[in-house]
C-alpha positions in Angstrom: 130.2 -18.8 256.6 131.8 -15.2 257.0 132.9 -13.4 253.7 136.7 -12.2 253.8 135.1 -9.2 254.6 134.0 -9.6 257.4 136.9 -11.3 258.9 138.5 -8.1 259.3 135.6 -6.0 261.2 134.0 -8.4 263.0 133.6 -6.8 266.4 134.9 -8.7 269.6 132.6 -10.2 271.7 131.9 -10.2 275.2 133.9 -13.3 277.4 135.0 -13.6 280.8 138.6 -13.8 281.3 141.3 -12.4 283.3 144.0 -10.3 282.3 144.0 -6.6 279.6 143.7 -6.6 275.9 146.2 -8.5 274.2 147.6 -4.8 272.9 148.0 -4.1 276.8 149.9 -7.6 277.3 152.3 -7.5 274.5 153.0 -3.9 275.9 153.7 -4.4 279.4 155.9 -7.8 278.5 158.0 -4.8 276.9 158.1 -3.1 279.6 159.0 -5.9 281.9 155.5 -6.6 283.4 155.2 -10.7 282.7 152.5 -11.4 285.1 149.0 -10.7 282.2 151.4 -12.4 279.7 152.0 -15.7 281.5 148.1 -15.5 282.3 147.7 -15.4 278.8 149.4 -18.6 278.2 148.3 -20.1 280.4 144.8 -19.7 279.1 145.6 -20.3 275.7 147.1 -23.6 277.3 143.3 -24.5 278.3 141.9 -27.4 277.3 138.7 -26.2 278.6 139.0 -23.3 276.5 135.0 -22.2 275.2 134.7 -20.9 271.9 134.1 -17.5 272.6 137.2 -17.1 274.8 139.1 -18.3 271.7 136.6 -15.8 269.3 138.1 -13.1 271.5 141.8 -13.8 272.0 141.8 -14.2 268.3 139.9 -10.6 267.2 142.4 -9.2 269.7 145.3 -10.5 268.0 144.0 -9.7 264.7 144.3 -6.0 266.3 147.6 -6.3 267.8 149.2 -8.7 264.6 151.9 -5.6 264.7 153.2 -6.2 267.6 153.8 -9.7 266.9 157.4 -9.5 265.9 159.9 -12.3 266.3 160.2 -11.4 270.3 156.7 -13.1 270.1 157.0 -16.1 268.5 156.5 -18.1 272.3 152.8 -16.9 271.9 152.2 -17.1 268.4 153.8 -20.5 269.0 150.4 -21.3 271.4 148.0 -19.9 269.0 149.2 -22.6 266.2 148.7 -25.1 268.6 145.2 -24.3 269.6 142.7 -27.1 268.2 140.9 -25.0 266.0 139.9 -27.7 263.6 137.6 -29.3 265.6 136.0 -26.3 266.8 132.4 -24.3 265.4 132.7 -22.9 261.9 133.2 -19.6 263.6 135.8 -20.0 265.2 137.5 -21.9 262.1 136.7 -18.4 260.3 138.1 -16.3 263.0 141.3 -18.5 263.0 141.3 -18.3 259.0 140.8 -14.7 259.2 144.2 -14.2 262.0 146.8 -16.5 259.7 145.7 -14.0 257.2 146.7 -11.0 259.0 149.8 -12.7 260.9 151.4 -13.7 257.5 150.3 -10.3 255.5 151.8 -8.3 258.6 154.9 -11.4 259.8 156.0 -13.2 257.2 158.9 -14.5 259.8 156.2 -16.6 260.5 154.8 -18.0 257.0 157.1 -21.6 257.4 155.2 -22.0 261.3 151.7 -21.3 259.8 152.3 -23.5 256.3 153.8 -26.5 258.6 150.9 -26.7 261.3 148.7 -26.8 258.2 150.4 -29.6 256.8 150.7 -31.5 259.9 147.1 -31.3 260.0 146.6 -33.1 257.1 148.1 -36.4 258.3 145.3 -37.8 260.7 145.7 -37.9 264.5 146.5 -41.4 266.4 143.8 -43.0 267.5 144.4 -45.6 269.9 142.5 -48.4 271.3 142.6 -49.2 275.2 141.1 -51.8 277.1 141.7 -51.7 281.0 143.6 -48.3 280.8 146.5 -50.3 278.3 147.2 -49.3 275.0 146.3 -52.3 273.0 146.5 -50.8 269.2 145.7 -48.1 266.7 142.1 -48.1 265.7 142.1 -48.3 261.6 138.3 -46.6 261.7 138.1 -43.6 259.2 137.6 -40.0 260.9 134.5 -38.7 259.8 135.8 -35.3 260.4 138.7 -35.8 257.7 137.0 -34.7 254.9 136.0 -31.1 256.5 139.4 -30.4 258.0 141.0 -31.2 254.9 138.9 -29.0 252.7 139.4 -26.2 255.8 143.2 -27.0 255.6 143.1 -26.2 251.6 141.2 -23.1 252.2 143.8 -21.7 254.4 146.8 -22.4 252.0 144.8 -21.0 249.5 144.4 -18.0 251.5 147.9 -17.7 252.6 149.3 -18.4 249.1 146.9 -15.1 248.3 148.5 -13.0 250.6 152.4 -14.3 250.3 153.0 -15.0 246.5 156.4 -17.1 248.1 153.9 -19.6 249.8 154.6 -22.5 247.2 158.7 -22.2 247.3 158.6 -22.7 251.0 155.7 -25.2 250.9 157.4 -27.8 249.1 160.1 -28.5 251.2 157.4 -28.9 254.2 155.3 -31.5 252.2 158.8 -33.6 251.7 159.6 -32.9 255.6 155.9 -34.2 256.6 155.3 -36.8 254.3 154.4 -39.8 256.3 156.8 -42.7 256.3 156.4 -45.3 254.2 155.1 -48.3 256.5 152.5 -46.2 258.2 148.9 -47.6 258.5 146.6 -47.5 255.7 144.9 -45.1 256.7 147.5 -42.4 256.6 149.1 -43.1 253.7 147.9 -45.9 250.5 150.1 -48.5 249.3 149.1 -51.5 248.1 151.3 -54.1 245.6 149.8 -55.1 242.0 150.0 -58.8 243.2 148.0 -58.1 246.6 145.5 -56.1 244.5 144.9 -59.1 241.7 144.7 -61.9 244.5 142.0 -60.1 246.6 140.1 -59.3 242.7 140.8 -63.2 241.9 139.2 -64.2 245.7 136.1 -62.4 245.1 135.9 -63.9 242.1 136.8 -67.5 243.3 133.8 -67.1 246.1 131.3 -65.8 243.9 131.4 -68.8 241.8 131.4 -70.9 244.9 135.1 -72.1 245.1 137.1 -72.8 248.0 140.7 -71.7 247.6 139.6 -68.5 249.1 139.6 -70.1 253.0 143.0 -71.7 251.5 144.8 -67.9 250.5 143.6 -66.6 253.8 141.8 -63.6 251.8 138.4 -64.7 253.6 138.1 -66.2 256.8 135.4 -68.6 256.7 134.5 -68.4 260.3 133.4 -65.0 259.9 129.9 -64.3 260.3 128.0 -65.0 257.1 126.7 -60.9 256.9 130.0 -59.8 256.8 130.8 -62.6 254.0 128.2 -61.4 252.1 129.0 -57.8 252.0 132.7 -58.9 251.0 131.2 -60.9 247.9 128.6 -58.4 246.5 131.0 -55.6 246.0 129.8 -53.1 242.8 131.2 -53.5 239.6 133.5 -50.2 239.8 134.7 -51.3 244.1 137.8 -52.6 244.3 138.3 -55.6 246.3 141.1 -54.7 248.4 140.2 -52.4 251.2 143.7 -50.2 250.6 142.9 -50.4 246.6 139.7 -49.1 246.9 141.1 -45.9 248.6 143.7 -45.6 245.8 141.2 -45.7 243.5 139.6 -42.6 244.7 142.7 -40.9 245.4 143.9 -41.7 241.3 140.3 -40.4 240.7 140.8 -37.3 242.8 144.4 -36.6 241.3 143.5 -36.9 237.6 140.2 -35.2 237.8 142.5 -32.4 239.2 144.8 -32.5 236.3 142.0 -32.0 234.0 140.0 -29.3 235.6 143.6 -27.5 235.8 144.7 -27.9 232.4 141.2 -27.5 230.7 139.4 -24.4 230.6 135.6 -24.9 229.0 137.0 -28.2 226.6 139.9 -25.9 225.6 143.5 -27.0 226.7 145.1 -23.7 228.7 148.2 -24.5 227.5 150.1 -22.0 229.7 148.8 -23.4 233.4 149.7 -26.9 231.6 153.0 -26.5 231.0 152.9 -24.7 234.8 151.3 -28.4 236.2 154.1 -30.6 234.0 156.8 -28.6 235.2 155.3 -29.2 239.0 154.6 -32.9 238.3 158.1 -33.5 236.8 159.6 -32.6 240.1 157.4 -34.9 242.1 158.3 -37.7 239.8 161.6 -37.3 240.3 162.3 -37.3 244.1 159.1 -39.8 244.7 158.1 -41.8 241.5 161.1 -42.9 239.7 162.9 -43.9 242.5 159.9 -46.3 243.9 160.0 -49.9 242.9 157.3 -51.9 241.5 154.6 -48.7 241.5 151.8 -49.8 239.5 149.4 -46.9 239.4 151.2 -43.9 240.7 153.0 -42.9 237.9 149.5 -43.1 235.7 149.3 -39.5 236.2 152.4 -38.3 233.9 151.1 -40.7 231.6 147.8 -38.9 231.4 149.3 -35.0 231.5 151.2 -36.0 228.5 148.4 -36.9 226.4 147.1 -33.7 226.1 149.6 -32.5 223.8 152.7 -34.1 221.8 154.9 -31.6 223.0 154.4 -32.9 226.8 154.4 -36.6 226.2 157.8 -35.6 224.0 159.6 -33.6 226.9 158.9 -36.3 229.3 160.9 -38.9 227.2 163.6 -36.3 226.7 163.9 -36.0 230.3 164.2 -40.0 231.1 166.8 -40.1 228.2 168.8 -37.6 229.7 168.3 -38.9 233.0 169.0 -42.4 231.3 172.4 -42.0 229.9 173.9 -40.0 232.2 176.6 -41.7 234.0 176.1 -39.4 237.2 173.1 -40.8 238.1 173.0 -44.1 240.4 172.6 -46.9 238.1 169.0 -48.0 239.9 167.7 -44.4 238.2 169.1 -45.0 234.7 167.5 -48.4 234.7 164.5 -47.1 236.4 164.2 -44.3 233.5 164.8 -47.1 230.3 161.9 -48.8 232.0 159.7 -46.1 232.1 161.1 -45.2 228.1 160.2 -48.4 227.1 156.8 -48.9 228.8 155.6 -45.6 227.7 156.5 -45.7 223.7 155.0 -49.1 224.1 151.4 -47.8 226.0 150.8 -44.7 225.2 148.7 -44.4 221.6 148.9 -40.9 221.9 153.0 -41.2 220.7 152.8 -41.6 216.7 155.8 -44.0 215.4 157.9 -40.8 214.0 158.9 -40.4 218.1 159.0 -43.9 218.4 162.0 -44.1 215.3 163.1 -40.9 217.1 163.5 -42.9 220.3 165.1 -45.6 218.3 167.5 -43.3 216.6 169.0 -42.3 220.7 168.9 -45.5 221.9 169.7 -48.4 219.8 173.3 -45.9 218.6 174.0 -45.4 222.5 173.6 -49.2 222.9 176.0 -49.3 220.0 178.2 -47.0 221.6 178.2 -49.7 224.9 179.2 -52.6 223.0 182.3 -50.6 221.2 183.7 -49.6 224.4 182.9 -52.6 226.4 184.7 -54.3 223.7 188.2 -53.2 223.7 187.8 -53.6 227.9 188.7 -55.9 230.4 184.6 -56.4 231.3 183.3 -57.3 228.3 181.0 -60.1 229.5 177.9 -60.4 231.4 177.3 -59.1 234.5 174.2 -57.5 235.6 176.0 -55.1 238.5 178.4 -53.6 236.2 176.2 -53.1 232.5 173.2 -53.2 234.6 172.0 -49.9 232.6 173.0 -51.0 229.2 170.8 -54.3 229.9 168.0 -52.0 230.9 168.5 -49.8 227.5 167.8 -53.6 225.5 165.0 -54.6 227.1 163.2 -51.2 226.4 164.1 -51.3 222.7 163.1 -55.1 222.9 159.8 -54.2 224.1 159.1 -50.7 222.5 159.8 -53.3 219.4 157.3 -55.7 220.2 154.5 -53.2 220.3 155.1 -51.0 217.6 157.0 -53.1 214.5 153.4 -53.1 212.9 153.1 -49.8 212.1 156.9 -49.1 211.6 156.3 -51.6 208.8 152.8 -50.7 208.1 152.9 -48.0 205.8 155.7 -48.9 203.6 156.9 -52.6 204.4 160.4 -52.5 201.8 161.1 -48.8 203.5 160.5 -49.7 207.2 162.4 -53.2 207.2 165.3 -51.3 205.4 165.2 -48.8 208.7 165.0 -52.0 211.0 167.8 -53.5 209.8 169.6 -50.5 209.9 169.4 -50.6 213.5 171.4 -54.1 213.5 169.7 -55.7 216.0 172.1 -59.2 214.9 175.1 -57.0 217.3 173.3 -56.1 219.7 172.3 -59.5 220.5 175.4 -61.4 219.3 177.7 -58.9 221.5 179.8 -60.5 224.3 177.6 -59.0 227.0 174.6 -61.1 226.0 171.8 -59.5 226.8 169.4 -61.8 225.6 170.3 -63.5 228.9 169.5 -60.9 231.1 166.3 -59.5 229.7 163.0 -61.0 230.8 162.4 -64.4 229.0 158.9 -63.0 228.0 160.2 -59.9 226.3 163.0 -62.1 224.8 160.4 -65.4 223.3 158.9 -62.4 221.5 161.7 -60.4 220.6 163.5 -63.2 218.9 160.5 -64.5 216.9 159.0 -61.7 215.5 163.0 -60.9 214.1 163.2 -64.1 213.0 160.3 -63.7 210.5 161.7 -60.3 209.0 165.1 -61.3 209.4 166.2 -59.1 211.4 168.2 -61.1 214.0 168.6 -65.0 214.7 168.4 -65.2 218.3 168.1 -68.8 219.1 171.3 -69.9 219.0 172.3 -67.6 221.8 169.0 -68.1 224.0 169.6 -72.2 223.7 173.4 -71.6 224.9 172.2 -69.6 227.5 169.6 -72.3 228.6 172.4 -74.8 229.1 174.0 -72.5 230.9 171.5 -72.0 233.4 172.5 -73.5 236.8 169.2 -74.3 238.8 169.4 -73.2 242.7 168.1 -75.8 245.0 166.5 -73.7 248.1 164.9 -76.0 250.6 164.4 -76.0 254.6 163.1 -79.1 254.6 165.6 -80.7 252.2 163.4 -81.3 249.0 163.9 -80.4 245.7 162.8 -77.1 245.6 164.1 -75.7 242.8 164.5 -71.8 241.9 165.5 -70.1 238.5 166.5 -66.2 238.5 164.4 -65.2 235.6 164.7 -61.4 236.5 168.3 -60.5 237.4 167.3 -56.9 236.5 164.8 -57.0 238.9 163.2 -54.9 236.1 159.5 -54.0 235.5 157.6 -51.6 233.2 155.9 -48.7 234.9 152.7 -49.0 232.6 151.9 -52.4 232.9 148.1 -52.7 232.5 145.8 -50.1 234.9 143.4 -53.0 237.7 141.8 -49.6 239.5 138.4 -49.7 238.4 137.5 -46.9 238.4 140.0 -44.4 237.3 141.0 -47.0 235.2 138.4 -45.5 232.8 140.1 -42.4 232.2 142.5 -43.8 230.0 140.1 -45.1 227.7 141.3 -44.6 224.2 144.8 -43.7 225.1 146.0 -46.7 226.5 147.9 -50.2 223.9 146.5 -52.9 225.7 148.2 -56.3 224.2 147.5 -58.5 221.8 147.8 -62.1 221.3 149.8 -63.2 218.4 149.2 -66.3 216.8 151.7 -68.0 214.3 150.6 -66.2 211.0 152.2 -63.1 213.1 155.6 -64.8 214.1 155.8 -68.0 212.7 157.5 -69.5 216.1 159.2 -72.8 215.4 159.2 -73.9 219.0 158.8 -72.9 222.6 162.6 -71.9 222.9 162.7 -70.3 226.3 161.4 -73.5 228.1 163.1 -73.8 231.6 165.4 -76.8 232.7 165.5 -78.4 235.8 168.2 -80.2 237.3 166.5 -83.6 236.0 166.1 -82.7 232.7 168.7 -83.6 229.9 170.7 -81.1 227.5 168.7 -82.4 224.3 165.4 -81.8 225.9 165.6 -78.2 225.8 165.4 -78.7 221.5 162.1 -81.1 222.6 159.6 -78.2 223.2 156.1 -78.5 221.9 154.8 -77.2 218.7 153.1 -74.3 218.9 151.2 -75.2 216.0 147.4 -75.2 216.5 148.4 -72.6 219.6 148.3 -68.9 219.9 151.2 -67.3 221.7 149.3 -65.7 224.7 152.2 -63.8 226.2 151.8 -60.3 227.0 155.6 -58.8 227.6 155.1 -57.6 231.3 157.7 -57.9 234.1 154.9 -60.6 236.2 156.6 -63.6 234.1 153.8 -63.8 231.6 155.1 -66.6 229.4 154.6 -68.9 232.6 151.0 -67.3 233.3 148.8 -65.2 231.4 147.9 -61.7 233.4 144.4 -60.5 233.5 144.8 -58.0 230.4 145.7 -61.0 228.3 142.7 -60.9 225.5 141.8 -57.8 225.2 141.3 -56.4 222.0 143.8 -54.0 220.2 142.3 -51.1 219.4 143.4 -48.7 217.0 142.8 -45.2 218.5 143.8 -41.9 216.7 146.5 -40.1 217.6 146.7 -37.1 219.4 147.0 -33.7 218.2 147.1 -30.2 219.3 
């Protein structure tokens, strides 16, 4: 490989062409002679172009970069769109060593050079044919991909050297190439948690010999047994979803990248940090926040902020403001008290003086809801219009939940004096009742563990609302198939347990996962938030069963937990020490 020395005195080399130097070109064009300057094009229009030829043009233009004003853009135009990538490291150098000069000496044409980079980035179509028809796009990996994009880094690393601008003006081209959401797989990674744990749970169901794998569709049993046996001796650390797997790697990629920037030898370099956040922030915003239902995305603000308090406290600052400002659509502000909630709850890095902070905003702004709601004309329960003031509950519920051990911990008589401070009774004896929007899981839990400290009595309210449930029968085929809304929010927390494997280990010791409770914690009388159907009578909602030789296995997700436990459920909690810098 050339040093950057020697891409600005390598000497031309010998080719066969037609036509004067490109200086002699760009001259007579001036002077009204277009007949070497449409040659020119045309050559550059090649496809048979030889390396050398292209060696050539390019020293030449390197001479001549000048004369390249806006009157040429037509030309420069061509020499973006020569296929450069795929041609001999030489000639990669040589075109390296020319967007150098151009942009040093043009900077008219920085946005052209930074966007035919970008574009390269997103892989070409490749298309199947059979009997000269377009039949569809072949989903086989380029084996060049790699390279280019490691060539493709080098050159916005070089032009970022040259033009200090370079990242102000390529932002807005990474938003204007992104690839569209229902792409292929192989241009851009999406997969859902739920896809992700049924292809984990069909591995797992045809190891041990099962058969509801043909059932699912997940394996096709009239495959050819090789193939079968590849899919069922995956590695410990390879995900079994093909689109998982490569999300996996990318998570790996991203947060490896995080580190390397924000550590210099073990030490955090506090300055480029603070440089990263700032960078991150701003992707969050226009990409994250507003996605539905990410599962792993997000992962990599929660692991930026654990490298100092300062950075895990900024990034709830920013939700909360983002959270009660009435400006903002309602999706974001929910959006923003789900990611509050789910990161206070998750993150052991956050010691329970923010958490009380936290409380301290948003139990008084819920407060603050129920006094003005109350002297209005829509002071009653409707998702649509207090959709972010349900939102704001189910984060406190669930922060709660998680963390009223070690509020009480330390000082029981002092911590349940600050609990019941926060008059949790109002909040869920207010006319807006938002015990009945919140997710029944977050609620069972919610309204036992206040029952024991006496915080709140909430089972009065959750058994009216049970009779007030109004089952919807939904059937083609006229059966009783009946339906029950138990997420009007639509809601789900952000940091719901991590299923990559393998990045998955990077958040080893910074991560809650849940515990079970058992009665001695919560001292549940009965399963209150059992669903009715249409056949069943009033009383039998007060029939539940005893919980009491049970634990309560519910992990507070936004799956529906209490109706089926998700694979985190189990795990140990581990105490880990807090962070701090």
């Amino acid at each position: 490989m050339l040093g950057e020395s020697e891409f600005f005195s390598s000497p031309p080399r010998k080719a066969v062409r037609f036509g004067g130097t490109v200086t002699e070109i760009l001259k007579k064009y001036k002077q009204g002679d277009t007949v070497d300057y449409d040659l020119l094009m045309t050559q550059l229009d090649d496809p048979e172009i030889k390396d050398a030829q292209i060696i050539n043009w390019l020293q030449e233009f390197r001479d001549a970069v000048a004369q390249l004003t806006k009157d040429f853009e037509h030309v420069v135009s061509k020499i973006l769109k020569l296929p450069w990538l795929s041609r001999s490291p030489v000639v990669i150098e040589e075109y390296l060593a020319f967007l150098s000069n151009l942009v040093s000496a043009q900077t008219v044409y920085l946005r052209s050079c930074l966007s035919m980079l970008v574009s390269s980035f997103v892989p070409g179509r490749i298309v199947i044919q059979e009997n000269g028809v377009d039949i569809s796009d072949s989903e086989d990996e380029d084996e060049n991909l790699p390279r280019n994009f490691e060539i493709c880094h080098r050159a916005l690393q070089t032009i970022a050297k040259y033009v200090p601008s370079t990242p102000q003006f390529l932002m807005p081209i990474l938003v204007e190439k992104f690839p569209f959401a229902n792409k292929s797989a192989r241009i851009l990674v999406s997969a859902s948690r739920n896809d992700i744990e049924d292809a984990e749970e069909a591995v797992a169901e045809a190891k041990n010999g099962l058969s509801t794998c043909a059932e699912e569709g997940l394996f096709d049993m009239d495959e050819d047994e090789g193939k079968r046996k590849i899919q069922l001796s995956l590695p410990n650390d390879e995900m079994a979803h093909p689109v998982a797997e490569r999300l996996d790697f990318l998570m790996s990629v991203l947060l490896a990248y995080i580190k390397d920037i924000c550590y210099d030898n073990d030490e955090l370099a506090l300055t480029r940090t603070k440089e990263l956040y700032r960078d991150l922030i701003v992707v969050f915003d226009k990409l994250v926040l507003p996605t539905h239902a990410s599962c792993h995305v997000q992962y990599f603000m929660f692991y930026i902020c654990s490298f100092k308090l300062g950075l895990a406290e900024a990034f709830l600052e920013h939700l909360w403001k983002m959270m009660q400002n009435p400006n903002n659509p309602a999706i974001i502000r929910q959006a923003a008290a789900g990611y509050i909630g789910s990161f206070l709850a998750r993150a052991t890095y956050i010691p329970v003086l923010t958490v009380k902070t936290c409380f301290d905003l948003l139990v008084p702004w819920i407060h603050d809801y129920i006094d003005n709601q109350d002297a209005g004309t829509k002071a009653y329960c409707d998702v649509a219009l207090h959709g972010p003031f349900y939102s704001a509950c189910q984060a406190v519920f669930y922060i709660f939940i998680f963390r009223y051990k070690q509020i009480l911990d330390r000082n029981l008589k002092k911590g349940l004096t600050y609990l019941q401070n926060l008059n949790f009774e109002r909040i869920v004896m207010c006319q807006l009742n938002p015990l009945k929007v919140c997710l029944p899981s977050v609620v069972n839990l919610f309204a036992a563990i206040t029952r024991k400290f006496q915080l709140a009595f909430c089972y009065t309210v959750i058994e009216r609302n049970n009779r007030q449930i109004i089952p919807v029968v939904r059937s083609s085929t006229g059966g009783d198939l009946i339906q029950i809304c138990t997420n009007p929010l639509d809601s789900f927390f952000p940091f719901d347990p991590y299923i990559l494997k393998r990045s998955k280990k990077i958040f080893d010791g910074i991560y809650q996962v849940w515990e079970d409770l058992s009665l001695q914690d919560i001292q549940a009388p009965q399963k209150i938030m059992k669903l009715e159907t249409a056949e069943d009578e009033e009383d039998d909602f007060l029939k539940g069963e005893s919980l009491q030789n049970e634990p309560i296995g519910i992990t507070p997700s936004s799956f529906e937990s209490y109706m089926h436990s998700p694979s985190s459920v189990g795990s140990p909690l581990a105490e880990f020490p807090l962070h701090h810098f």
